[in-house]
DRENDO-1510 file (C-alpha; in Angstrom, 1 decimal, always signed):
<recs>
REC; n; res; u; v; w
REC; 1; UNK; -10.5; -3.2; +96.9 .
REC; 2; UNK; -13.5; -3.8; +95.2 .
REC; 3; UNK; -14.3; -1.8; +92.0 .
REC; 4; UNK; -16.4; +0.7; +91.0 .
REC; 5; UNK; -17.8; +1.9; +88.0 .
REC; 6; UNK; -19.4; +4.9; +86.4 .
REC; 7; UNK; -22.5; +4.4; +83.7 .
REC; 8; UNK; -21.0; +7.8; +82.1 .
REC; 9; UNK; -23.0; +10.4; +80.5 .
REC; 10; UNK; -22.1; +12.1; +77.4 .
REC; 11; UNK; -20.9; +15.7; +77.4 .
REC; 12; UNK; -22.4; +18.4; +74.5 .
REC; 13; UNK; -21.9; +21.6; +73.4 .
REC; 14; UNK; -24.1; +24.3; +73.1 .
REC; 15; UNK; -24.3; +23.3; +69.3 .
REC; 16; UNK; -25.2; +20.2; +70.2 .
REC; 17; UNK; -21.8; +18.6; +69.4 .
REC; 18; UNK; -20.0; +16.4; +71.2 .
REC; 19; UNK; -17.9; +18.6; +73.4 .
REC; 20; UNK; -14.3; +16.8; +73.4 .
REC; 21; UNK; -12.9; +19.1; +76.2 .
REC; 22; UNK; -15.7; +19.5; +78.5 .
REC; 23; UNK; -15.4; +15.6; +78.3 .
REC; 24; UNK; -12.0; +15.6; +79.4 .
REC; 25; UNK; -12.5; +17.4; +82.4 .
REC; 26; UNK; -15.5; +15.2; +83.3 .
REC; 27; UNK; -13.3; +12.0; +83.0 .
REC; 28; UNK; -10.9; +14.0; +85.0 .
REC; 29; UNK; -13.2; +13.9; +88.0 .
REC; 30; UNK; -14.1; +9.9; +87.6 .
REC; 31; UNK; -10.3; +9.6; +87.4 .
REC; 32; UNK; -9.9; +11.2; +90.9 .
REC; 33; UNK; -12.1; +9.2; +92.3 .
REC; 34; UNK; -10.4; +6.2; +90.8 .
REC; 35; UNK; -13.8; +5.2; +89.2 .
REC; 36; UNK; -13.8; +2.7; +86.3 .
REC; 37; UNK; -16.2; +3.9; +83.5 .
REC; 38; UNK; -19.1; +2.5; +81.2 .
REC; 39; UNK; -18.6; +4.9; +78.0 .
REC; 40; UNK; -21.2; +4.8; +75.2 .
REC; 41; UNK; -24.8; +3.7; +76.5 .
REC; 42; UNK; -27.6; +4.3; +74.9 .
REC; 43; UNK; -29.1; +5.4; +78.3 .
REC; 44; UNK; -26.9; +7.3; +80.7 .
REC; 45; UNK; -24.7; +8.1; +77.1 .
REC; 46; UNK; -27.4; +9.4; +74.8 .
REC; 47; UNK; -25.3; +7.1; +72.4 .
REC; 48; UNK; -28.6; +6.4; +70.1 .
REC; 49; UNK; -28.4; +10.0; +68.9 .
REC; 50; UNK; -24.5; +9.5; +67.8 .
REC; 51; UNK; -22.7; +9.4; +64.7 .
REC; 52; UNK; -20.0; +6.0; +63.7 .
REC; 53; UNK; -17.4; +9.1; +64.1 .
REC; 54; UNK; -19.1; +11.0; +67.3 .
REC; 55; UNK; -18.5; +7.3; +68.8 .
REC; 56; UNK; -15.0; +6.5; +67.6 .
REC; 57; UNK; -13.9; +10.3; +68.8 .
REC; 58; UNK; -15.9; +9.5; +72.4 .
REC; 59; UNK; -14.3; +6.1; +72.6 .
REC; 60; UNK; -10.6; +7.2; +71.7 .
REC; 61; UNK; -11.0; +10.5; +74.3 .
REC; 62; UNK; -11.9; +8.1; +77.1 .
REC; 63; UNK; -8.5; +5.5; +76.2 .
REC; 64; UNK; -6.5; +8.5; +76.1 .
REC; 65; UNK; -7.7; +9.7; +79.5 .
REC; 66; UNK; -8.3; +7.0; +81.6 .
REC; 67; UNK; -6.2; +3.7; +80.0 .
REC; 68; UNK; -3.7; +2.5; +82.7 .
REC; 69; UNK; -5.3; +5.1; +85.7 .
REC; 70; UNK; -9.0; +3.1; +85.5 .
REC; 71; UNK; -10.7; +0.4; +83.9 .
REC; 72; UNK; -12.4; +1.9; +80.4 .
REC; 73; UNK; -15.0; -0.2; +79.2 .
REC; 74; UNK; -17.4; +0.5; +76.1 .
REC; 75; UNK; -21.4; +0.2; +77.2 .
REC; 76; UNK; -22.6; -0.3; +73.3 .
REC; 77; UNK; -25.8; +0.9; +72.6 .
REC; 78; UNK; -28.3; -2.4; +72.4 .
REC; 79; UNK; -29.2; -3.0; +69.3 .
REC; 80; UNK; -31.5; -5.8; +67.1 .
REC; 81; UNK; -29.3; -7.6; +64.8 .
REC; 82; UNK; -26.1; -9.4; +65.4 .
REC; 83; UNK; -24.5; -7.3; +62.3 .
REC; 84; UNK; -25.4; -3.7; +64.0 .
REC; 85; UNK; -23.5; -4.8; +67.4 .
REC; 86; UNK; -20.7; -6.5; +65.4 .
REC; 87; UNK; -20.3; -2.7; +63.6 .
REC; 88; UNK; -20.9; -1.0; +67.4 .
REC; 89; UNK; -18.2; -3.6; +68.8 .
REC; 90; UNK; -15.9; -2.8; +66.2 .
REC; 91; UNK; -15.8; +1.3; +66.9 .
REC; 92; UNK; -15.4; +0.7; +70.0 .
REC; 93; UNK; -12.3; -2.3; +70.0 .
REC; 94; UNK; -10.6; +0.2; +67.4 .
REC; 95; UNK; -10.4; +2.9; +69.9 .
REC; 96; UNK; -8.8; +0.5; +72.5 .
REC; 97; UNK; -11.1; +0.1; +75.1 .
REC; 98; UNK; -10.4; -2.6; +77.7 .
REC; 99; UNK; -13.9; -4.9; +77.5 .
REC; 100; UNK; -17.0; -4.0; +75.5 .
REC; 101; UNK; -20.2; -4.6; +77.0 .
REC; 102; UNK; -23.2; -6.1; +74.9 .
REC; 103; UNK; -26.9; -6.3; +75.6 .
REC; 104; UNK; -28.8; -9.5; +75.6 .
REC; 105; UNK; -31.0; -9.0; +72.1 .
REC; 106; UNK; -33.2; -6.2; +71.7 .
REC; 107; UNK; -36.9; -6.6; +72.2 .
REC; 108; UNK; -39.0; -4.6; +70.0 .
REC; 109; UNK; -42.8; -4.7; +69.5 .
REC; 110; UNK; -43.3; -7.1; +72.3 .
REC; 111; UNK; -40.9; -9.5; +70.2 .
REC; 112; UNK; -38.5; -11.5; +73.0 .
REC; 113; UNK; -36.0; -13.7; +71.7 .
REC; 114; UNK; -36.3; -17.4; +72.5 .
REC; 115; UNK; -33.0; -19.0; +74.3 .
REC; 116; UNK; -32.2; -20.9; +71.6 .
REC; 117; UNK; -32.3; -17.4; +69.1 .
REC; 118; UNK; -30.2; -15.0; +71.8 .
REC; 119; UNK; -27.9; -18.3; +72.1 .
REC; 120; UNK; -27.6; -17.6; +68.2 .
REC; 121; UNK; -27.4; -14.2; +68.1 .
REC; 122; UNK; -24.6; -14.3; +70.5 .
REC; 123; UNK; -22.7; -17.1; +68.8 .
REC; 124; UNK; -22.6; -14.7; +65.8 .
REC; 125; UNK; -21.7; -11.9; +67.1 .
REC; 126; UNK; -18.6; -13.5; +68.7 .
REC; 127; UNK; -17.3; -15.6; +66.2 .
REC; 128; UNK; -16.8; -11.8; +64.4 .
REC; 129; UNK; -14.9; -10.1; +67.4 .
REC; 130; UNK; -12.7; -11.8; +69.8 .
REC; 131; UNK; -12.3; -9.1; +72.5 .
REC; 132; UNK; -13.7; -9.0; +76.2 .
REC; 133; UNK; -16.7; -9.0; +76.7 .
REC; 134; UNK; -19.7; -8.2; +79.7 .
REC; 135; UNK; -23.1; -9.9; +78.4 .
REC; 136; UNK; -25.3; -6.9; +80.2 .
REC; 137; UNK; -28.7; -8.5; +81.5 .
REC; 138; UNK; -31.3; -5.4; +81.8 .
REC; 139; UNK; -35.0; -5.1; +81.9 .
REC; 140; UNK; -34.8; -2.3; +79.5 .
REC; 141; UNK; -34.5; -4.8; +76.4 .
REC; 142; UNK; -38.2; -5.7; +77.3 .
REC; 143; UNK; -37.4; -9.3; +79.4 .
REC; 144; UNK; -34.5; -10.2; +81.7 .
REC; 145; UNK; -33.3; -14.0; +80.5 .
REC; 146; UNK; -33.4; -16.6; +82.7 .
REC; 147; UNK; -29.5; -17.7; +84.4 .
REC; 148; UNK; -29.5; -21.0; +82.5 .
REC; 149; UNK; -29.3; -19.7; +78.9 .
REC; 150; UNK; -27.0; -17.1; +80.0 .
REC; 151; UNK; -24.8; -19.4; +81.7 .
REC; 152; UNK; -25.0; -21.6; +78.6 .
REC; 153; UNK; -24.1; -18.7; +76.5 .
REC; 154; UNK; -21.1; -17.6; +79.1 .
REC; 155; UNK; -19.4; -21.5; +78.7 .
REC; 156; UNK; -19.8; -21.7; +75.4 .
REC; 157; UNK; -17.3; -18.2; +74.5 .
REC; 158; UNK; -14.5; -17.8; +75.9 .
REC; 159; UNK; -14.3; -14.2; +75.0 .
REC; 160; UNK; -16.7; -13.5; +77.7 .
REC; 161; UNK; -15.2; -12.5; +81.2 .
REC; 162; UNK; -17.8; -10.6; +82.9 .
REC; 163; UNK; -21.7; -10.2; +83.3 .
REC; 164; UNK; -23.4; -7.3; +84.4 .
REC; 165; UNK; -26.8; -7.0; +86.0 .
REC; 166; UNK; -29.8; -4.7; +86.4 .
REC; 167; UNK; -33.3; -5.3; +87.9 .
REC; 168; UNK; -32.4; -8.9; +89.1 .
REC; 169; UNK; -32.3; -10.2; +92.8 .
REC; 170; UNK; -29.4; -11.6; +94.3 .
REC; 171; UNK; -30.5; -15.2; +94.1 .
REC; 172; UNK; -29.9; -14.3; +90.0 .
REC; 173; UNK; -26.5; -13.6; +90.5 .
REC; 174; UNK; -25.9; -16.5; +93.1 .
REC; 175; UNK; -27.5; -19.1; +90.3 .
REC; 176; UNK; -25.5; -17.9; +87.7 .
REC; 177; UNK; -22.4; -18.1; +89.9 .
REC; 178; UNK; -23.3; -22.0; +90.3 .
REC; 179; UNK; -23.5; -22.5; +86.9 .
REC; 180; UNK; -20.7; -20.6; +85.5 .
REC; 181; UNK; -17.6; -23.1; +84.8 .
REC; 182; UNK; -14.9; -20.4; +85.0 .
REC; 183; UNK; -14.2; -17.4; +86.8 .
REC; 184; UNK; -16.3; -14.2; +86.3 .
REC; 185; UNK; -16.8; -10.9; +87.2 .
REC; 186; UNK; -19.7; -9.4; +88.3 .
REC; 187; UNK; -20.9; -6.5; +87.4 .
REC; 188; UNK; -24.1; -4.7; +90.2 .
REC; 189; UNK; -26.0; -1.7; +89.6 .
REC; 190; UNK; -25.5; +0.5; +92.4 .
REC; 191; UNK; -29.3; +1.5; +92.6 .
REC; 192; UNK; -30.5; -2.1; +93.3 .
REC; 193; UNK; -28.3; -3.2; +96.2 .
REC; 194; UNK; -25.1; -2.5; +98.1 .
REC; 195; UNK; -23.8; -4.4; +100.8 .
REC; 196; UNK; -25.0; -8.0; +99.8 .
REC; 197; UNK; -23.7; -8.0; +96.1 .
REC; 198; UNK; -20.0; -6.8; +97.6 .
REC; 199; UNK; -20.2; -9.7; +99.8 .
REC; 200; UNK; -21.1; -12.0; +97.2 .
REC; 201; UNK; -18.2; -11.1; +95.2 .
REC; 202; UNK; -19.7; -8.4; +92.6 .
REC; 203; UNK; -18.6; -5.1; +91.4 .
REC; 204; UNK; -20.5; -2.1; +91.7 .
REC; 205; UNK; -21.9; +0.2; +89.2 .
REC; 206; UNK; -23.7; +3.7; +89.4 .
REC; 207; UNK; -25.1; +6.5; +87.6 .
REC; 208; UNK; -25.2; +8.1; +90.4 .
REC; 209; UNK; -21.1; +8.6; +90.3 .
REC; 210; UNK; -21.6; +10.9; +87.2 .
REC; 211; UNK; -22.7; +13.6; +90.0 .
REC; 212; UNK; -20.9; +12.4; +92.8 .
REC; 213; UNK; -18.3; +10.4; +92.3 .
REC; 214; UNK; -16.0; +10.8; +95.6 .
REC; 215; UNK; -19.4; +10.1; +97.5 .
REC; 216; UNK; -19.7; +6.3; +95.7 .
REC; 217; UNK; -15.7; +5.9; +95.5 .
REC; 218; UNK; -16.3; +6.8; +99.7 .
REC; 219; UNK; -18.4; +4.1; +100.3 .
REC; 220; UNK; -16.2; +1.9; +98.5 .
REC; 221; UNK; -13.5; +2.7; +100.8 .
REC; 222; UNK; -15.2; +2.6; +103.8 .
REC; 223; UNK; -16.5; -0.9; +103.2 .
REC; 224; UNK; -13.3; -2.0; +102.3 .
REC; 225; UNK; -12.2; -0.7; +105.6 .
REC; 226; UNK; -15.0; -2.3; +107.2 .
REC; 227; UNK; -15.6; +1.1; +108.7 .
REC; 228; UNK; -19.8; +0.4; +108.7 .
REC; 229; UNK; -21.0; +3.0; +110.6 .
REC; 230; UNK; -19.5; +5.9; +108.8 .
REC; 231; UNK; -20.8; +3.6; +105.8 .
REC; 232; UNK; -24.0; +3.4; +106.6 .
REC; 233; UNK; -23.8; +7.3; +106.6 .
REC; 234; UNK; -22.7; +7.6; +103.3 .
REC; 235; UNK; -24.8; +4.9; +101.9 .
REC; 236; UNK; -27.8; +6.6; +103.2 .
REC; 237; UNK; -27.0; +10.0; +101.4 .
REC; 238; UNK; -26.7; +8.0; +98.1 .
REC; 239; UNK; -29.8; +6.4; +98.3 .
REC; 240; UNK; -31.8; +9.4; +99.1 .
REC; 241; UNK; -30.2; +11.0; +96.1 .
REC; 242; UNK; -31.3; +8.3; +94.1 .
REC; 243; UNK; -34.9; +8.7; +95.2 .
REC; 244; UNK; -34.5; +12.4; +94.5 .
REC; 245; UNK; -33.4; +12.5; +90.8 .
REC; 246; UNK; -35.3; +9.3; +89.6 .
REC; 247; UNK; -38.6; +11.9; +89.5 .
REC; 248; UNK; -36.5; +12.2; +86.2 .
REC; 249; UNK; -34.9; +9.2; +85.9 .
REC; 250; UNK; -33.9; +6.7; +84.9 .
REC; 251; UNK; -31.9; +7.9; +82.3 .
REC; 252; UNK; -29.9; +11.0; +81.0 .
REC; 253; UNK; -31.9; +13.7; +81.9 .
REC; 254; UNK; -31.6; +13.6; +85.3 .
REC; 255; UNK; -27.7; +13.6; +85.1 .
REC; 256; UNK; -28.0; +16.7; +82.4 .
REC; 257; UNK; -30.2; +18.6; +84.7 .
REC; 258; UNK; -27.7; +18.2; +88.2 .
REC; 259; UNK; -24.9; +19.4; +85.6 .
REC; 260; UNK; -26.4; +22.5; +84.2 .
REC; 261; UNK; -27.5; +23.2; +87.8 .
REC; 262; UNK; -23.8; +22.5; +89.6 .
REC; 263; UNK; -21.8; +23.7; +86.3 .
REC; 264; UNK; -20.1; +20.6; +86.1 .
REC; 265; UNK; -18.4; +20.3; +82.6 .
REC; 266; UNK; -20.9; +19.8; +79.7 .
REC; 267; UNK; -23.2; +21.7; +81.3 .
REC; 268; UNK; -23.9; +24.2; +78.8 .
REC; 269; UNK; -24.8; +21.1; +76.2 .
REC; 270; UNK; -27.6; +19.9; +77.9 .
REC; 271; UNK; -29.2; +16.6; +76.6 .
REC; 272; UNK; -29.1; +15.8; +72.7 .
REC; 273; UNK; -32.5; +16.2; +70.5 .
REC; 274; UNK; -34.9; +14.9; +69.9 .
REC; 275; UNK; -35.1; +15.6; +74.3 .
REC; 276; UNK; -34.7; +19.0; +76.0 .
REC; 277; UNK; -33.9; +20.5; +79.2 .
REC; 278; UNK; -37.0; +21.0; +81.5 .
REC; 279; UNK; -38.0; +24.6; +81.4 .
REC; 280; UNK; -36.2; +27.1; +84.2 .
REC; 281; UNK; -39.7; +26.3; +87.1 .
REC; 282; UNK; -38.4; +22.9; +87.1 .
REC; 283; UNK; -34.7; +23.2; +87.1 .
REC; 284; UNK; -35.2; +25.5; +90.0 .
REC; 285; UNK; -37.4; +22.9; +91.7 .
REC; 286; UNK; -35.2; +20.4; +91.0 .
REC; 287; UNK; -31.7; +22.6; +92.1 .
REC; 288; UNK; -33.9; +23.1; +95.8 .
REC; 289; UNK; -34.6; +19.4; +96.1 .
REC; 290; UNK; -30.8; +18.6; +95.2 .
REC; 291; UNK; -29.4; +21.4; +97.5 .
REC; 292; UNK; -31.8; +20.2; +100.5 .
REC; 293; UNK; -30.2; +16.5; +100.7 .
REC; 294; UNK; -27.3; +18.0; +102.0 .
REC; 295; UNK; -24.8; +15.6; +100.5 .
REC; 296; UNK; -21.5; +17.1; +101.3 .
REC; 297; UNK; -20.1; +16.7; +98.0 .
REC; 298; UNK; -23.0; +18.3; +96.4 .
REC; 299; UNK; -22.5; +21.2; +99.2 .
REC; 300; UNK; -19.1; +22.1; +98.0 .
REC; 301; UNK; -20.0; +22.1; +94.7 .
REC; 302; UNK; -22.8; +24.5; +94.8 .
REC; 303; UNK; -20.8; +26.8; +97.6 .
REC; 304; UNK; -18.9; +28.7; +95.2 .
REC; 305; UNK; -21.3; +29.3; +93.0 .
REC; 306; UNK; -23.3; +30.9; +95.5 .
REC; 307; UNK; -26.2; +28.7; +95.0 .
REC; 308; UNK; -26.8; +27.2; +99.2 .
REC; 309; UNK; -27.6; +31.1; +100.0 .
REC; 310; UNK; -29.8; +31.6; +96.7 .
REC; 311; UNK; -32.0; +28.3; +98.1 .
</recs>
């Protein structure tokens, strides 16, 4: 069966701490759905706004959880020097997670790494941990490299077993899979394509699941039942959610809002300063578009709390 993951946000309290129990029960619900998780980006994670110890105590919850029910991975939060990831890599390898997950080099100021400086900065940063790890090629570091320098990059350490990828066509993926000289996962963001990356091999991954996870762990069983018209059903309710809650995407407040809204755990937290939770107007616009997608899962969520009569 092919395998699914969840980029996971990062449950607060209403004093702004990390809540350790409201996170818990949110793993509880990936778990369920027999979800693998991402835990720590700076995105869907809010990770930039967290402590050495906030990270090590996120980290260690989600190995206790989840180790030997799903795959736990550690998304590190991207950062500009090979010393900083060495530190974020190390918090995270401590706590026992099962791969850690590592930006290409962050652009900032318009500055974009040459290949022969990220093939550098990786060669440092590996000769200092020896663990397993997903080079992450996103847009959001300011460039997307081009597949040879990260297939280079992926021959040259052994230590790397995956690559994960965001923004990119297929014909990205298909390239580096000709170039590789070993076997690889690879990792798909949910929100760029579906059917064609399964069929080429990858493995999905979705912010979406931090809502609705038995909806994407669905269509992951239906397609490994080749069961397409029900599939197409459920695909189609995941990509109109997508097109919903990206008005406030891409990141974490989108996922904070459709918590507070369904009561999900960590709702009360809300996102970490320096952001804030939209003003009541727009959560109520926002809980009328969710409700009127009429996802099923969504449905039973917001039936007991009374909230498909209110809207």
């Amino acid at each position: 069966m092919p395998q699914c993951y969840t980029m996971c946000a990062t449950t607060f309290g209403k004093s702004g701490d990390f809540d350790e129990k409201a996170f818990r029960s949110y793993l509880h619900r990936q778990i369920r759905a027999g979800l693998g998780l991402y835990l720590g980006s700076g995105g869907n994670g809010e990770t930039h706004a967290m402590s050495p110890a906030e990270l090590s105590r996120l980290y260690s919850v989600g190995v206790e959880e989840c180790k030997g029910k799903v795959p736990i991975h550690a998304n590190l939060p991207e950062e500009h020097t090979a010393e900083a990831t060495i530190a974020q890599a190390r918090i995270a390898i401590q706590a026992g997670v099962e791969a850690v997950h590592l930006y290409t080099l962050e652009g900032r100021h318009g500055f974009i790494p040459t290949d022969r400086e990220l093939a550098t900065y990786f060669d440092d940063v590996l000769s200092a941990i020896h663990h397993p790890v997903v080079i992450a090629v996103n847009p959001t570091m300011g460039y997307i490299s081009e597949p040879p320098i990260i297939a280079e990059i992926c021959n040259r350490h052994a230590d790397i077993v995956g690559i994960r990828l965001s923004g990119v066509r297929e014909i990205y993926m298909i390239t580096l899979q000709d170039m590789v000289r070993k076997p690889m996962s690879y990792h798909w963001q949910f929100g760029s394509a579906a059917l064609d990356p399964l069929a080429l091999g990858a493995e999905l991954f979705a912010a979406e699941a931090n809502i609705i996870p038995a909806t994407v762990a669905l269509f992951r069983d239906l397609y490994e039942q080749r069961q397409f018209d029900e599939l197409g059903t459920v695909l189609a309710h995941i990509r109109r959610f997508n097109k919903f809650v990206m008005r406030w995407g891409p990141c974490a407040r989108w996922i904070k809002m459709a918590m507070h809204i369904l009561k999900l755990p960590g709702w009360e937290g809300g996102l970490r300063r320096p952001y804030l939770m939209p003003a009541e107007p727009e959560l109520q616009q926002f809980a009328n578009g969710l409700l009127a997608l009429r996802i099923p899962e969504i449905t039973d969520l917001a039936e007991p709390l009374r909230l498909i009569t209110q809207h």
